[in-house]
C-alpha atoms as one frame of an Amber mdcrd trajectory, in Angstrom:
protein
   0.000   0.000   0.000   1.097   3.740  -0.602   0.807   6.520   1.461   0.921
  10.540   0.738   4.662  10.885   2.144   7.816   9.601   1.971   8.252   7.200
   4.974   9.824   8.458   8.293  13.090   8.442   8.916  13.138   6.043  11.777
  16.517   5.682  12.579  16.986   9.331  12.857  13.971  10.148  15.149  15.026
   7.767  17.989  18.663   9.070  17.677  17.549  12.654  18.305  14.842  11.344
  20.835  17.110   9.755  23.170  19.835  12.735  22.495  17.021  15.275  23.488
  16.920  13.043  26.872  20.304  13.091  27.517  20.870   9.701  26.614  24.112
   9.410  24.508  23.671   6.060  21.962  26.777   4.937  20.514  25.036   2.798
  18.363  21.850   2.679  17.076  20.399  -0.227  14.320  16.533  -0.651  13.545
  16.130  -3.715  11.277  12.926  -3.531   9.613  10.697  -6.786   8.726   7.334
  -4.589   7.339   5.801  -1.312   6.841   1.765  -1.464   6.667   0.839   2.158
   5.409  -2.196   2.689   4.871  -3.354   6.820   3.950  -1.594   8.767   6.358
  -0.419   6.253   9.096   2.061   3.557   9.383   2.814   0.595  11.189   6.665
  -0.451  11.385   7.636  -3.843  12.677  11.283  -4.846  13.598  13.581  -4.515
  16.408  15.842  -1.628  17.935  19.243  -2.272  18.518  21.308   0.037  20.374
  24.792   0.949  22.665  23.926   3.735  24.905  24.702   5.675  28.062  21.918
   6.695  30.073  22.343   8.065  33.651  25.746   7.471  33.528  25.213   3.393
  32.907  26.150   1.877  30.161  23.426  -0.203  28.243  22.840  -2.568  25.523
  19.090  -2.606  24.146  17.653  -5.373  22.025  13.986  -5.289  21.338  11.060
  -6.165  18.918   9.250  -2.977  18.383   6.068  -1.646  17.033   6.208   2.023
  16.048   2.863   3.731  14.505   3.333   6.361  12.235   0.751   9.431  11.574
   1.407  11.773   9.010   0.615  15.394   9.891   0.915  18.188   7.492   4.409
  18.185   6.213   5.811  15.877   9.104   5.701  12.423  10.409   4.850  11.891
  14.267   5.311   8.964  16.649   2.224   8.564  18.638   3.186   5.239  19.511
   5.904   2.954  19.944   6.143  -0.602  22.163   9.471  -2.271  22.556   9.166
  -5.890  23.806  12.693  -6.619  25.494  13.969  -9.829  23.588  15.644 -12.919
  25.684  18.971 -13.894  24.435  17.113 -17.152  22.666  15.075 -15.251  20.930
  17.933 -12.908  19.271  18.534 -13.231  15.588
């Protein structure tokens, strides 16, 4: 399915989330498995990788996540977004 915009720029909006938070990521990866878009709203399925530094701890994230995706004007927002912590068995 299409949708009115070009897609968000995932990668980018947690990096300058987390940065706005004071987190400092070292690394960040977002393997995608699917996009459902659908009009102005899209549903991204995959995981979130990252290195990071958060209250002065170092920390390793691995997740599944679910973002959604709304389109607004001339700009995508994130009204939603689950990470599911993975086990080490369940790491690709």
């Amino acid at each position: 399915m299409g949708t009115a915009a070009p897609l968000p720029d995932v990668i980018g909006t947690a990096q300058r989330v987390r940065e706005s938070n004071g987190h400092l990521i070292d690394r960040i990866d977002h393997p995608v498995d699917r996009i459902n878009a659908s009009g102005e709203t899209a549903v991204v399925v995959g995981e979130m990788h990252a290195d990071m530094t958060a209250g002065g701890a170092r920390k390793t994230l691995v997740n599944r996540s679910v973002a959604i995706w709304a389109h607004d004007r001339d700009r995508w927002l994130l009204p939603a977004y689950q990470p599911t912590v993975l086990s080490k068995g369940d790491i690709r």
